[in-house]
N, C-alpha and C positions, 0 to 999 in steps of 0.2 A: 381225307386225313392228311394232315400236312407232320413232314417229316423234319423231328429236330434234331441239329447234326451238332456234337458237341466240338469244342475247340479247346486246345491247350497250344504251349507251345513245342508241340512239336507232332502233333498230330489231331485231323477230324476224325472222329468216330459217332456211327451210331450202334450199339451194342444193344441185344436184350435176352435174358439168360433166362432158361427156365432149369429151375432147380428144383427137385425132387430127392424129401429127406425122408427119414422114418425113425421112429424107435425104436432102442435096442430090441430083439428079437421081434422086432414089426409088432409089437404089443397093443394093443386098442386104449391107449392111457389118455388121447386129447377129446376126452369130452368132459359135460359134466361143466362146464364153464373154464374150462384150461384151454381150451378152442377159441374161445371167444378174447380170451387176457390173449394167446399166443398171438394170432391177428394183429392187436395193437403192437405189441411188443415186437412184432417182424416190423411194420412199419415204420416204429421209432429207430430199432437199430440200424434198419439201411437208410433210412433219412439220416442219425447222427456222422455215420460215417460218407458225407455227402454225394450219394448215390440216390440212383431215382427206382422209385417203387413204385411195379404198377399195380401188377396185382397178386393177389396170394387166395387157395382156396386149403382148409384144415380139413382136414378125413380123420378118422378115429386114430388110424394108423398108420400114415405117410404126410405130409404135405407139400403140396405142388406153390412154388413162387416163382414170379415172372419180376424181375428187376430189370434196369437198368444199370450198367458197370462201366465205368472208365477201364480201358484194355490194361494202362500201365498202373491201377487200382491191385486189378488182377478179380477173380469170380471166387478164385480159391480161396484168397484173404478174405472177401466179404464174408464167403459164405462157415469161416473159420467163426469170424467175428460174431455171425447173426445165432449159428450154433451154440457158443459156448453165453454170449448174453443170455439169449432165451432159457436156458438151459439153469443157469444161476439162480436168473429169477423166478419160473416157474415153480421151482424146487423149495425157493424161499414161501412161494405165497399159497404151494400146493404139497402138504408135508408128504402127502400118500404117494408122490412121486418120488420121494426118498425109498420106499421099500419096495417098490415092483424090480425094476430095472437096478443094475449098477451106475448106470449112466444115462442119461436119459436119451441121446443120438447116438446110432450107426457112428461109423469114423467112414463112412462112404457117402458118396449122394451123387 
């Protein structure tokens, strides 16, 4: 497996973050095809904000993602960003997610 080192100027990095998020009160609300949108939708958000995605796995009630982060990106902002996108759209394209929770993320991960 060959290892690939990023470069800016002013520093090489290889970083890989595993993040673990959940729903408010750890609720079982990602199924049912919300699993399956959520997936795509991690993928696009950390690809638009030019970060590398490797992998992500959806549990009913947590989910485990393994990115890629530039250090001076920061893990905290990705993982700000990928929350509240996900979180927008789901809500749009999954209305029963309006009424379980207040919110649909923890403010932790």
């Amino acid at each position: 497996m060959s290892t690939v080192v990023k470069n800016n100027q002013h520093i090489a990095s290889h970083c890989h973050d595993h993040v673990v998020f959940c729903p408010k009160y750890r609720r079982k609300v990602l199924v049912n095809g919300v699993d399956t949108r959520l997936k795509v939708l991690l993928q696009e958000t950390v690809e638009k904000w030019g970060q590398d995605f490797v992998e992500c796995e959806v549990m009913p009630d947590h989910v485990h993602l393994l990115v890629g982060c530039d250090p001076q990106f920061g893990i905290h902002r990705l993982v700000k960003c990928v929350k509240g996108a996900t979180a927008h759209q789901l809500r749009l394209e999954f209305p029963d997610l309006k009424k379980k929770p207040p919110s649909l993320w923890t403010n932790s991960y």
